[in-house]
N, C-alpha and C positions, 0 to 999 in steps of 0.2 A: 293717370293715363300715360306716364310714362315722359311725358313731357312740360313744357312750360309757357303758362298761359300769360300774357301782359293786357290792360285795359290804359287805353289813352280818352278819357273823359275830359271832353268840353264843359263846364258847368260849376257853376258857383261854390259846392257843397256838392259834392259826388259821394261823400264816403259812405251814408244807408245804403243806395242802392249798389254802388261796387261788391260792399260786404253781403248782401243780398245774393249779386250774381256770382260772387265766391264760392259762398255756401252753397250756389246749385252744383257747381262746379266738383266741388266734394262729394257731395251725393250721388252725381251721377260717377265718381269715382269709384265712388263706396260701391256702388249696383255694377254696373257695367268693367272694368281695369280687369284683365285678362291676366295681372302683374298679382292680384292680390288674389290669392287661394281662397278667402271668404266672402268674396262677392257673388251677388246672384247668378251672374251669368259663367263666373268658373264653377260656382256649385251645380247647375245647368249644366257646364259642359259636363260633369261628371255623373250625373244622373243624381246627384243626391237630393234634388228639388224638381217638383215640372214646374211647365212654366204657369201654372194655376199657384203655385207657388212662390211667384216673383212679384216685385213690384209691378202695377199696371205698365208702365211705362217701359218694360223688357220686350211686350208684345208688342206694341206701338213699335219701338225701334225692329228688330224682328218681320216685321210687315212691312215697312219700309226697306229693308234689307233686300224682303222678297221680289218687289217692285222692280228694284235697281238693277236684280238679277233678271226679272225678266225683258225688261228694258234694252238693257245692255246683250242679251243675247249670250249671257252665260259667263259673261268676262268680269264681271261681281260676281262674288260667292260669300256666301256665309260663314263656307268650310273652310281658311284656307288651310291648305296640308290638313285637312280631314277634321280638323278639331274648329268647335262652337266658337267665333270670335267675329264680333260686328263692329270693330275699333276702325276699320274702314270709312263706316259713317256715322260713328256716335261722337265722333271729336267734333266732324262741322255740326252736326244736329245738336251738341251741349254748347257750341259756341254759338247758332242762332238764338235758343233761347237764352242765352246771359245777354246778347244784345237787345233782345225784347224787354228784360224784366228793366237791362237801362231807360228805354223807349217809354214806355210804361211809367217808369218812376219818373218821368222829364226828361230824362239826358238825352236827350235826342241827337247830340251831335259827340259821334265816341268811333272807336276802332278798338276791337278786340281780336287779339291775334292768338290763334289755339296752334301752337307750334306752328306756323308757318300757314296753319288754315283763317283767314281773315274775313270778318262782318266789319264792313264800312258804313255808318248811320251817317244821317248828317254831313256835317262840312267840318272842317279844322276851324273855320275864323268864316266871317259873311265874304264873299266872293271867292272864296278859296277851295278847292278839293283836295279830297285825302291823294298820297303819294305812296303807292307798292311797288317796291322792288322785286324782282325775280330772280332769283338768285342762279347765277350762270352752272351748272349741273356742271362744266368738262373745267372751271377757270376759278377756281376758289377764289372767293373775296371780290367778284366782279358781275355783274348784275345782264341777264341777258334782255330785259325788258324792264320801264317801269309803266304800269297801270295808274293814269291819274283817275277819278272816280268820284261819287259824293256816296249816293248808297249803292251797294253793289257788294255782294259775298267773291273773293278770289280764293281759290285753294290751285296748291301743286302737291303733284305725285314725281317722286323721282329719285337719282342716284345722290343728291348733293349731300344733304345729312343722315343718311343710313344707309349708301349704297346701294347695291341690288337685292332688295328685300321683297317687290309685290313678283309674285307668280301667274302666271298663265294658267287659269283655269283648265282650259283645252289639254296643254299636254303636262301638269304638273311641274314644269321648267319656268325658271325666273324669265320675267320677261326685257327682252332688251333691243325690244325694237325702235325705244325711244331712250333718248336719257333725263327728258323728263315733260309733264304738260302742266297746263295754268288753266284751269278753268274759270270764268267768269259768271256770273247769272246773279239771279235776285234773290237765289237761297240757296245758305251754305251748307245745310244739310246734302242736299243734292251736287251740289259744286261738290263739295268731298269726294261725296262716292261718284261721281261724273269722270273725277280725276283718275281715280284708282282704274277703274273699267277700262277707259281710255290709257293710260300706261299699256295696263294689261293688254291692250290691242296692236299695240303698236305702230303700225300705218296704217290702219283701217281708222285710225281713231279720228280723222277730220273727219272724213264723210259722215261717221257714224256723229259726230260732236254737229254738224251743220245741218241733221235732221232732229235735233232737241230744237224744242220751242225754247228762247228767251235765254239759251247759255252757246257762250263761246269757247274758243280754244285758243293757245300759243304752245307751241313744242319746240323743242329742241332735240334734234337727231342724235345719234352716237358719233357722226360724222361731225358735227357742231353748227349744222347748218338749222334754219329756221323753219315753221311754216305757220302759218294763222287761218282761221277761221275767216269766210266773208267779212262778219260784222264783229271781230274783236280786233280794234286799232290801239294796240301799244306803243309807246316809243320806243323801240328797237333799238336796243344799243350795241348789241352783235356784230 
């Protein structure tokens, strides 16, 4: 997928199920990575397969795609610049399931971090929560928020490590009304694409982030100014 996955496991003996949630990790590479020419969903883009044709699991994500698009009121797309690509929200949806099949196998207390998209299970240690940085979008190397948490999925969309890459559904223009947002909620699938849409909005994207049941928001302007959601309390280090 283009990126780099870490797993921080609490637990006596972690290494079946890490190598477990590995291997999905590949799989969903192998199907879904936009990067590799013989996967299902580039042979998709190119008509050389339908999707009766693919793995179950192409529709499933596909559907959910569709959702987000309609949700979001058009600012997720499946298309972006015209071509078949749902790496929007298959990074947080492969990284909730690697945190289930932890959950599943015991590990119940882990963070796994799909490029910068993060499932927090569990605690670090008994009385303790997990600790995410937000990494400052305009101040390299300087963090604009940390989210302390126990369970709780965080993803950001934004300029820090790839610059201005997500577009404006609307008018086919990158979007740069923000420079970047942190979404919160109880599942990372949705946190992903929550983020992505929200970028793409730009200053609509509170209001539009404060009518989802159960997810928050933190942005950062171009300006480098801040703003949050009612009910998302970071510590603010801006």
């Amino acid at each position: 997928m283009g990126t780099v996955f870490s797993f921080d496991v609490r637990a006596s003996d972690p290494g079946p199920c890490v190598a477990e949630a590995v291997a999905w990790l590949h799989h969903v590479d192998e199907v879904f990575s936009t990067y590799r020419p013989d996967s299902a969903v580039s042979r998709l883009a190119r008509g050389e397969i339908t999707l009766a044709g693919c793995p179950e699991e192409v529709a499933d994500v596909l559907r959910l795609c569709e959702s987000v698009a309609l949700v979001s009121h058009g600012y997720f797309t499946l298309h972006p610049g015209g071509r078949l690509d749902p790496s929007a929200l298959v990074k947080g949806w492969a990284v909730e399931r690697a945190s289930a099949i932890l959950r599943e196998a015991g590990a119940s207390d882990h963070c796994v971090n799909g490029g910068g998209d993060i499932r927090l299970s569990g605690s670090p240690a008994p009385g303790r929560s997990w600790r995410v940085g937000v990494a400052h979008p305009l101040r390299p190397g300087e963090l604009a928020a940390v989210v302390s948490a126990t369970d709780l999925a965080v993803a950001t969309s934004g300029t820090a490590e790839r610059g201005t890459h997500v577009v404006d559904p609307h008018t086919g223009r990158p979007a740069t009304g923000l420079a970047s947002v942190t979404v919160v909620g109880p599942d990372l699938t949705l946190a992903d694409a929550y983020a992505t849409s929200a970028f793409a909005m730009g200053s609509a994207a509170r209001d539009w982030v404060e009518g989802l049941h159960g997810y928050e928001a933190f942005a950062v302007t171009p300006s480098g100014a801040t703003w949050h959601t009612s009910g998302f309390h970071p510590r603010v280090t801006a």
